[in-house]
N, CA, C and O atoms as a printed pandas DataFrame, in Angstrom:
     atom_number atom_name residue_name chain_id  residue_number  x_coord  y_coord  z_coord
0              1         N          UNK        A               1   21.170  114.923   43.574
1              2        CA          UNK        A               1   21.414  114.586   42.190
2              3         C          UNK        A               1   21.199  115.812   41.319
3              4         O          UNK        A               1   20.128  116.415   41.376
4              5         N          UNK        A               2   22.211  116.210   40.492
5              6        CA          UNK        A               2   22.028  117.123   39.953
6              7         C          UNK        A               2   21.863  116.950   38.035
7              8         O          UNK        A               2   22.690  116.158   37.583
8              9         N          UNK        A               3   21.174  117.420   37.255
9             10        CA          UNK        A               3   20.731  117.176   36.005
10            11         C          UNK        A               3   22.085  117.946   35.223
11            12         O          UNK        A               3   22.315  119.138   35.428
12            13         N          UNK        A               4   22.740  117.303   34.521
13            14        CA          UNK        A               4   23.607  118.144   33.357
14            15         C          UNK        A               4   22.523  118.569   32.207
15            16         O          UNK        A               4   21.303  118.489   32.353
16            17         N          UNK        A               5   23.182  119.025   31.064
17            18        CA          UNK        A               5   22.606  119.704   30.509
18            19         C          UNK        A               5   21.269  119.117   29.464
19            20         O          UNK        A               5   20.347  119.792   29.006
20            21         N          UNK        A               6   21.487  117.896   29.313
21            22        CA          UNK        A               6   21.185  116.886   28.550
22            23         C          UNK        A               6   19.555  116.482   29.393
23            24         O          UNK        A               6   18.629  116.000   28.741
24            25         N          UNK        A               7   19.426  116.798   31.012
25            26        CA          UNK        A               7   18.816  116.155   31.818
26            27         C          UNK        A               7   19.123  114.832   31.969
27            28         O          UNK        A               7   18.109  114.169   31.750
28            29         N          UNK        A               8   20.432  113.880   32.354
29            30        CA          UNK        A               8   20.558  112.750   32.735
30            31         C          UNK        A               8   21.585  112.966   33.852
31            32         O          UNK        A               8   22.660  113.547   33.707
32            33         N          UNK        A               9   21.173  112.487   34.852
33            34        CA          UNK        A               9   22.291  113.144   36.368
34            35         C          UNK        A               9   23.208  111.764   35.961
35            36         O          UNK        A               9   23.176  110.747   35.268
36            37         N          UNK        A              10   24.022  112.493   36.895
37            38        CA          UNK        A              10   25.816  111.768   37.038
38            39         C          UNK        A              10   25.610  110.197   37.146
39            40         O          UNK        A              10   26.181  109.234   36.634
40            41         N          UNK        A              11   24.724  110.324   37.885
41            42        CA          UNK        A              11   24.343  108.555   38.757
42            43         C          UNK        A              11   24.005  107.684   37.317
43            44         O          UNK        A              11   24.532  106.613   37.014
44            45         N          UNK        A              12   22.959  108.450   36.495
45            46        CA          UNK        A              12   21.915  107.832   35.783
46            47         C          UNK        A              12   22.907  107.353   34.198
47            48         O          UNK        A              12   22.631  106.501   33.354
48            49         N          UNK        A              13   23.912  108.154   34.269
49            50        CA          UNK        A              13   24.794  108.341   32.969
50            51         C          UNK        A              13   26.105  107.431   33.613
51            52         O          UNK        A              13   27.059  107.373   32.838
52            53         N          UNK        A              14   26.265  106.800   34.763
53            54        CA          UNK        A              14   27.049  106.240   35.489
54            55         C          UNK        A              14   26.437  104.919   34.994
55            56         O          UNK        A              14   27.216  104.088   34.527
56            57         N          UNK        A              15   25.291  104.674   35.041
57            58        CA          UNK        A              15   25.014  103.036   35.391
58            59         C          UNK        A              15   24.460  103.065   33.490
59            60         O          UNK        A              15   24.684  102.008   32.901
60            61         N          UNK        A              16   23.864  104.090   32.733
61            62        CA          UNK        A              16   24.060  103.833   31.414
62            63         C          UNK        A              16   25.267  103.170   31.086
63            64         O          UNK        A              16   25.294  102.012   30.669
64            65         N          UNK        A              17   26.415  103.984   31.291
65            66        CA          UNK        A              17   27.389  103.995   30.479
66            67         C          UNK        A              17   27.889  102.020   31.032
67            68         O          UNK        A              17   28.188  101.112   30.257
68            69         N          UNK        A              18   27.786  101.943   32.895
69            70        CA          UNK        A              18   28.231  100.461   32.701
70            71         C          UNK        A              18   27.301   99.113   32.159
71            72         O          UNK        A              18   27.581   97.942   32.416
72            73         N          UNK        A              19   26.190   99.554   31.390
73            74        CA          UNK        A              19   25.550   98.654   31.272
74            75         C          UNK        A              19   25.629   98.529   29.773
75            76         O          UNK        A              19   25.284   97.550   29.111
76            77         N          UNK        A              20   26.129   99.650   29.339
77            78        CA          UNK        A              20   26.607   99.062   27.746
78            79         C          UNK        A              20   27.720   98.967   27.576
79            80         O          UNK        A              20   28.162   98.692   26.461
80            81         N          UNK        A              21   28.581   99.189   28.746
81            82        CA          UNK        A              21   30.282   98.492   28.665
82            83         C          UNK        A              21   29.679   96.893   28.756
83            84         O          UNK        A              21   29.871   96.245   27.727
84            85         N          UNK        A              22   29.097   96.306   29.672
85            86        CA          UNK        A              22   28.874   95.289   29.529
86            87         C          UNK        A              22   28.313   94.387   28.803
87            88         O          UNK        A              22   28.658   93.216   28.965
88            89         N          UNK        A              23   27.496   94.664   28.008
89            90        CA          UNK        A              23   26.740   94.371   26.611
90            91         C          UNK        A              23   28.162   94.512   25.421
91            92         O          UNK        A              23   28.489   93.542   24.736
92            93         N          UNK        A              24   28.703   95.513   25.358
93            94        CA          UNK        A              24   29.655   95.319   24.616
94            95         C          UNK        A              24   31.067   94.255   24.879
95            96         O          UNK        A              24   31.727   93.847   23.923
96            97         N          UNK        A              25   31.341   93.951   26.091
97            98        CA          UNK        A              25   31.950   92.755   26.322
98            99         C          UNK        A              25   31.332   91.227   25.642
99           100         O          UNK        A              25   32.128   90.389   25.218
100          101         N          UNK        A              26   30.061   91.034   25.608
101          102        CA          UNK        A              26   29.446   90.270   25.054
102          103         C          UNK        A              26   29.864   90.100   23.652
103          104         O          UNK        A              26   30.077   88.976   23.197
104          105         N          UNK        A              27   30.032   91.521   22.719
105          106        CA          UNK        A              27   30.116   91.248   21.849
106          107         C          UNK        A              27   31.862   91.140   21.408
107          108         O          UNK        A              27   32.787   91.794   21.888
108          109         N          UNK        A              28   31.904   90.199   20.457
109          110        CA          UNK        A              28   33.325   89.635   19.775
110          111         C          UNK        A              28   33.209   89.468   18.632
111          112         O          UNK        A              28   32.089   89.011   18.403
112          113         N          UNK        A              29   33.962   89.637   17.494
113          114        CA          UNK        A              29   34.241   89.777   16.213
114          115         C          UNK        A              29   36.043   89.131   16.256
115          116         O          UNK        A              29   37.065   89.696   16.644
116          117         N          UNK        A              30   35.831   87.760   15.688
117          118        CA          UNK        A              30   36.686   86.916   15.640
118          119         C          UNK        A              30   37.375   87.237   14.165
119          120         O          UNK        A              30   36.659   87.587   13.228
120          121         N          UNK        A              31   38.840   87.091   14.016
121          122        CA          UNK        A              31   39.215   87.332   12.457
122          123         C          UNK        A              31   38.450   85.879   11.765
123          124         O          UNK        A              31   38.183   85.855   10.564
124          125         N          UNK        A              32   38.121   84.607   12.744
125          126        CA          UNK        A              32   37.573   83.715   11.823
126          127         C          UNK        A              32   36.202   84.269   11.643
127          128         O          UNK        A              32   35.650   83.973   10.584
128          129         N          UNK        A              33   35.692   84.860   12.306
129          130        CA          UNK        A              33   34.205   85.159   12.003
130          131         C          UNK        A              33   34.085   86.238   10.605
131          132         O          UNK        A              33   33.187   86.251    9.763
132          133         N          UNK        A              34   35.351   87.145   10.687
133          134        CA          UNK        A              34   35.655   87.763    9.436
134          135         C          UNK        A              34   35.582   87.108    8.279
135          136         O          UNK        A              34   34.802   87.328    7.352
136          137         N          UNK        A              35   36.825   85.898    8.395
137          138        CA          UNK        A              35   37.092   85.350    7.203
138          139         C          UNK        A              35   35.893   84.449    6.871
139          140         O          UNK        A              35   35.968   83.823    5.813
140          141         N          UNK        A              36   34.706   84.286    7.693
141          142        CA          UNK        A              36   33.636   83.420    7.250
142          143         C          UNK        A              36   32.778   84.392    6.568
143          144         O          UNK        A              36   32.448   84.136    5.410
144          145         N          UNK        A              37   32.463   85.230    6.998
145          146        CA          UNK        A              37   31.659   85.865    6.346
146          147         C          UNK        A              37   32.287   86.609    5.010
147          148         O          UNK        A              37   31.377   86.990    4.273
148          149         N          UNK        A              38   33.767   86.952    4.444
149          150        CA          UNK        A              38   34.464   87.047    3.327
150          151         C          UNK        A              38   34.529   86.271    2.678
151          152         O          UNK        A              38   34.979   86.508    1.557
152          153         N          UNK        A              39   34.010   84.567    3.117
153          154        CA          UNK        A              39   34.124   83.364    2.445
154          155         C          UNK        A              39   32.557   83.687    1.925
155          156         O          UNK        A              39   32.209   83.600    0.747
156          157         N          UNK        A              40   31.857   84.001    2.819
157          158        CA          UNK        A              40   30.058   83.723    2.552
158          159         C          UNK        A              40   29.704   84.836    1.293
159          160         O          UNK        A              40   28.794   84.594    0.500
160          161         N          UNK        A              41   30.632   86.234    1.193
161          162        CA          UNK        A              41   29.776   87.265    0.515
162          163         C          UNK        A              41   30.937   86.708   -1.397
163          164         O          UNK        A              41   30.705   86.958   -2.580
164          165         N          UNK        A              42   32.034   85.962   -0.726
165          166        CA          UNK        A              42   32.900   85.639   -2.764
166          167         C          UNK        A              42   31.868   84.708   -2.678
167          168         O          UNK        A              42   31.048   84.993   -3.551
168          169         N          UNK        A              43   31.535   83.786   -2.077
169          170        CA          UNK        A              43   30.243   82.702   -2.929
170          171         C          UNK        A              43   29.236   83.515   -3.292
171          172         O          UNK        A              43   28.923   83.674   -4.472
172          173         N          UNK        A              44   28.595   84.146   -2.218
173          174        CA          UNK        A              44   27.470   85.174   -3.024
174          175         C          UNK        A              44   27.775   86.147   -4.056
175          176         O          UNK        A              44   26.835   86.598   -4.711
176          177         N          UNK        A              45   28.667   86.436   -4.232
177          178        CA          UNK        A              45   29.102   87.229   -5.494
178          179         C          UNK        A              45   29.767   86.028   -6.893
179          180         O          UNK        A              45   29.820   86.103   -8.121
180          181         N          UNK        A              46   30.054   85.307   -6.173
181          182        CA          UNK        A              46   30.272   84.129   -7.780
182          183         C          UNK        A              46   28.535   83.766   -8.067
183          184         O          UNK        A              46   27.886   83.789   -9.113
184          185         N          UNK        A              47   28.230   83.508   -6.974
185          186        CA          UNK        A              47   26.356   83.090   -7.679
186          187         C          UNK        A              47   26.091   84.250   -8.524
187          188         O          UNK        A              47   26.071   84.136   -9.750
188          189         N          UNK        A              48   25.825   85.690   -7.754
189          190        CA          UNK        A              48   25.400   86.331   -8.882
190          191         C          UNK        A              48   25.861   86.399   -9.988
191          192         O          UNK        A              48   25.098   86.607  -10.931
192          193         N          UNK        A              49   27.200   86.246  -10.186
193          194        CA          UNK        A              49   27.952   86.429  -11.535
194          195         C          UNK        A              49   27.040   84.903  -12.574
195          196         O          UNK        A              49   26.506   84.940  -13.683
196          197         N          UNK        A              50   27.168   84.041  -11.849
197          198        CA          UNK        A              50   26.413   83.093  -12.728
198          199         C          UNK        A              50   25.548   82.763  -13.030
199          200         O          UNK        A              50   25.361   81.901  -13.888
200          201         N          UNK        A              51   24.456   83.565  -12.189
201          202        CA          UNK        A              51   22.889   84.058  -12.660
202          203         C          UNK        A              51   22.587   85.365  -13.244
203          204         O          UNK        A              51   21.438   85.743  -13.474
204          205         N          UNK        A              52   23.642   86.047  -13.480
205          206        CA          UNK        A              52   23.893   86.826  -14.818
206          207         C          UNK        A              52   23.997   86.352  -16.049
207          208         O          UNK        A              52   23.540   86.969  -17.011
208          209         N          UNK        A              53   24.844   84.766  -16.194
209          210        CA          UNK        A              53   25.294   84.707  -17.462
210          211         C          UNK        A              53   24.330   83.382  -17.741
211          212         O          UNK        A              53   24.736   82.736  -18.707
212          213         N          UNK        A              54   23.221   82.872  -17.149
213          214        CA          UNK        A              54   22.396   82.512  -17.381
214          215         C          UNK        A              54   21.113   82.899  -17.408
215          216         O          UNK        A              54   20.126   82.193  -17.617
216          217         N          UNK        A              55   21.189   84.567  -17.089
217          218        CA          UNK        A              55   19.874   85.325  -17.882
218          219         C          UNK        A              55   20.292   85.882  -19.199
219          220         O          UNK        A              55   19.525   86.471  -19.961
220          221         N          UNK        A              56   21.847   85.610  -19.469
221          222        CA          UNK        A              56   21.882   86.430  -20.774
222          223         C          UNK        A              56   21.600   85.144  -21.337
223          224         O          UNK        A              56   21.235   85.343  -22.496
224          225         N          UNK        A              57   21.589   83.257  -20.930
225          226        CA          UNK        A              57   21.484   82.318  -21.829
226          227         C          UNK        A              57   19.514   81.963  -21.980
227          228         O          UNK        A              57   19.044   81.041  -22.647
228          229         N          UNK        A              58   18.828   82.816  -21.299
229          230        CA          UNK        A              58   17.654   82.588  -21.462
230          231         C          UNK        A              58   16.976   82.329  -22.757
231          232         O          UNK        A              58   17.452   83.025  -23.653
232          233         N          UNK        A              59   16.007   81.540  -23.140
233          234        CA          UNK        A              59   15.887   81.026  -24.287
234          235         C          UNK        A              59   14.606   81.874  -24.017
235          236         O          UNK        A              59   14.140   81.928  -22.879
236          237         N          UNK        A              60   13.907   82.686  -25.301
237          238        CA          UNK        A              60   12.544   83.336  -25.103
238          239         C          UNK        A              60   11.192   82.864  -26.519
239          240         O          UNK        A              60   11.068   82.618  -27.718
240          241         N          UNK        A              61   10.885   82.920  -25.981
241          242        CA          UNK        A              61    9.557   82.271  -26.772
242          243         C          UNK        A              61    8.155   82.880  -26.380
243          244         O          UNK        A              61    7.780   83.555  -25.421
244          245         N          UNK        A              62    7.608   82.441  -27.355
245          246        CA          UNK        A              62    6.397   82.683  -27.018
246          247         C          UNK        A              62    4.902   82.274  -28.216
247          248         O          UNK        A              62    4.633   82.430  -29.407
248          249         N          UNK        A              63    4.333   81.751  -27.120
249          250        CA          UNK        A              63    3.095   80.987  -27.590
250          251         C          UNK        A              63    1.872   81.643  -28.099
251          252         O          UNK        A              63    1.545   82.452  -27.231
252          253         N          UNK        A              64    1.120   81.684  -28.987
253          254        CA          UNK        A              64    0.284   81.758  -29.761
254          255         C          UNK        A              64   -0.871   80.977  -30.077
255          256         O          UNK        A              64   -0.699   79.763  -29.972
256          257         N          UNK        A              65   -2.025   81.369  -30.444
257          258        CA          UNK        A              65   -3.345   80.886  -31.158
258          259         C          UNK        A              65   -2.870   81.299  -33.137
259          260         O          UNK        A              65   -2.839   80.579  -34.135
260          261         N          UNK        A              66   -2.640   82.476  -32.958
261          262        CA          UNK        A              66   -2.526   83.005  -34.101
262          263         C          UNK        A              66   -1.292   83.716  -33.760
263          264         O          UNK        A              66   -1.344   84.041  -32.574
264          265         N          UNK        A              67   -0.291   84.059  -34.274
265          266        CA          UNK        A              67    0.369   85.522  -34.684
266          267         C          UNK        A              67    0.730   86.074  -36.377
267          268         O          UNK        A              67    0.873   85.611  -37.509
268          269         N          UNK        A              68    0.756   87.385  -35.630
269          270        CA          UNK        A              68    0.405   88.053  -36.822
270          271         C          UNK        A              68    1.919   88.547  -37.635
271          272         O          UNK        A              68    3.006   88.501  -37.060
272          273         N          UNK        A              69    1.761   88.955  -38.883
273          274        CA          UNK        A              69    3.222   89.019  -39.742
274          275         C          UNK        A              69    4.037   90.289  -38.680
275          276         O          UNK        A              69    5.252   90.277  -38.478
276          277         N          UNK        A              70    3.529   90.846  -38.365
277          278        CA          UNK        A              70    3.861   92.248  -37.573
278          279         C          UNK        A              70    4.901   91.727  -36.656
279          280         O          UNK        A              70    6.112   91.941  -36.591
280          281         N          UNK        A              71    3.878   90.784  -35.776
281          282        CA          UNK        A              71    4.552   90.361  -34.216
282          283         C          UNK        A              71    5.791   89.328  -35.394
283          284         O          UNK        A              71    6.902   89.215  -34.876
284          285         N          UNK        A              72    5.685   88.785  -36.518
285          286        CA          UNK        A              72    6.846   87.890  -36.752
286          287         C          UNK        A              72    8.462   88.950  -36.350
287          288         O          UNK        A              72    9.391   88.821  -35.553
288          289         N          UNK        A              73    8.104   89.907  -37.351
289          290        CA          UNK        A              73    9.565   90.886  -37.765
290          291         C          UNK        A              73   10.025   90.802  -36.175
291          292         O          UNK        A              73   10.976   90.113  -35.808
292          293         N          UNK        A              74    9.211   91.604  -35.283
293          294        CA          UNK        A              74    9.269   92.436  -34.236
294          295         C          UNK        A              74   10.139   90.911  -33.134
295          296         O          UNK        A              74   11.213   91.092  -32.559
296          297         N          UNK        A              75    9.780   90.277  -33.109
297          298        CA          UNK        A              75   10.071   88.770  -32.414
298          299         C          UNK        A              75   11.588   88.626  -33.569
299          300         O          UNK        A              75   12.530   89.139  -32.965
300          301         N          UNK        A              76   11.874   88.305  -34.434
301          302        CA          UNK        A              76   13.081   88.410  -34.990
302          303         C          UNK        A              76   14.232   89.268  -34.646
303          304         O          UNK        A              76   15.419   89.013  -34.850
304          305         N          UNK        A              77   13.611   90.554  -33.973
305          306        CA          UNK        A              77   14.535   91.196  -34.196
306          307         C          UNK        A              77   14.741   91.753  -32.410
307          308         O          UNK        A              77   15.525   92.564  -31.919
308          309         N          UNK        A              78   13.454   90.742  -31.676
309          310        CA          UNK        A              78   14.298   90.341  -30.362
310          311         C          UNK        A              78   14.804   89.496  -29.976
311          312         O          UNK        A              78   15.417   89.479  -28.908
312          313         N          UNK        A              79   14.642   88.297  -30.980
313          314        CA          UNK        A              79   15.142   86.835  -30.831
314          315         C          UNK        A              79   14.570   86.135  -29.928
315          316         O          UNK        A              79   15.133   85.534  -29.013
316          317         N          UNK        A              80   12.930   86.213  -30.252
317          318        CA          UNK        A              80   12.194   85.696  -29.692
318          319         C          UNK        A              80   11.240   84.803  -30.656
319          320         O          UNK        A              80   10.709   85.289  -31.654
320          321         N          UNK        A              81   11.086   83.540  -30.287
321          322        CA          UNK        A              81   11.108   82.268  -31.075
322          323         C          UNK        A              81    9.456   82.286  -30.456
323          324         O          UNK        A              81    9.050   82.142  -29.303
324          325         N          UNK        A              82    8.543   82.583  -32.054
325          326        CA          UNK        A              82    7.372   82.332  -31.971
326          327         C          UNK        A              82    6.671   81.043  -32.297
327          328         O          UNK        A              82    6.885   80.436  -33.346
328          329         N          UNK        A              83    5.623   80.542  -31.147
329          330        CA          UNK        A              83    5.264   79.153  -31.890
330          331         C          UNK        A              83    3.578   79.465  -31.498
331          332         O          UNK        A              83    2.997   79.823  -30.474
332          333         N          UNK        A              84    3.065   79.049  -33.191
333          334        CA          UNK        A              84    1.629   78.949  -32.673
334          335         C          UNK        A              84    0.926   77.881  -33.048
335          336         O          UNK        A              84    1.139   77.046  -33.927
336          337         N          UNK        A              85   -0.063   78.027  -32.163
337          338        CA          UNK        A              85   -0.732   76.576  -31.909
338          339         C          UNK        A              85   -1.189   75.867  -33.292
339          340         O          UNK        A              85   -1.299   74.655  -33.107
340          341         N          UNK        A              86   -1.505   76.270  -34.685
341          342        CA          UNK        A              86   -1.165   75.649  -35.550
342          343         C          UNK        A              86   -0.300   75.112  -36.657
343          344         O          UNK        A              86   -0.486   74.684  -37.796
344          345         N          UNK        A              87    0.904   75.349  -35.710
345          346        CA          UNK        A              87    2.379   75.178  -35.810
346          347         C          UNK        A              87    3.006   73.570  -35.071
347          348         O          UNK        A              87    4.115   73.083  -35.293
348          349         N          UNK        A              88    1.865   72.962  -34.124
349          350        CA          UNK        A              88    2.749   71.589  -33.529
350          351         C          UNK        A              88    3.616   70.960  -34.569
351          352         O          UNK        A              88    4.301   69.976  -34.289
């Protein structure tokens, strides 16, 4: 047995090479297995699109003991709806 250059002799690179020809026979990639998973990633891409446009519909608020005239402006002008607790 003689080593090529790599150190893997003829024999050893013989029974590599048929043992991942055979592992690769195993594997198959069906055009339906395509078109399922092209079906699986437009649903996952319509979800995200619509959990986009229901973080832009997020309603924001925020709760209080007290707030102060400061935090009012600043909350106005993120459109954030202050409520404080002597406000029920």
């Amino acid at each position: 047995m003689v080593a090529n250059s790599e150190g893997v002799t003829a024999e050893l690179y013989k029974a590599i090479v048929a043992i991942v020809d055979d592992r690769v026979k195993e594997i198959r990639v069906t055009r339906e297995d395509f078109s399922e998973l092209r079906r699986a990633v437009n649903e996952l891409a319509e979800a995200q699109i619509r959990t986009e446009k229901r973080v832009e519909e997020v309603f924001k608020v925020m709760f209080g003991f007290f707030i102060h005239p400061s935090a009012t402006e600043l909350a106005e002008r993120e459109e954030i709806v202050l409520v404080a607790s002597y406000q029920r």
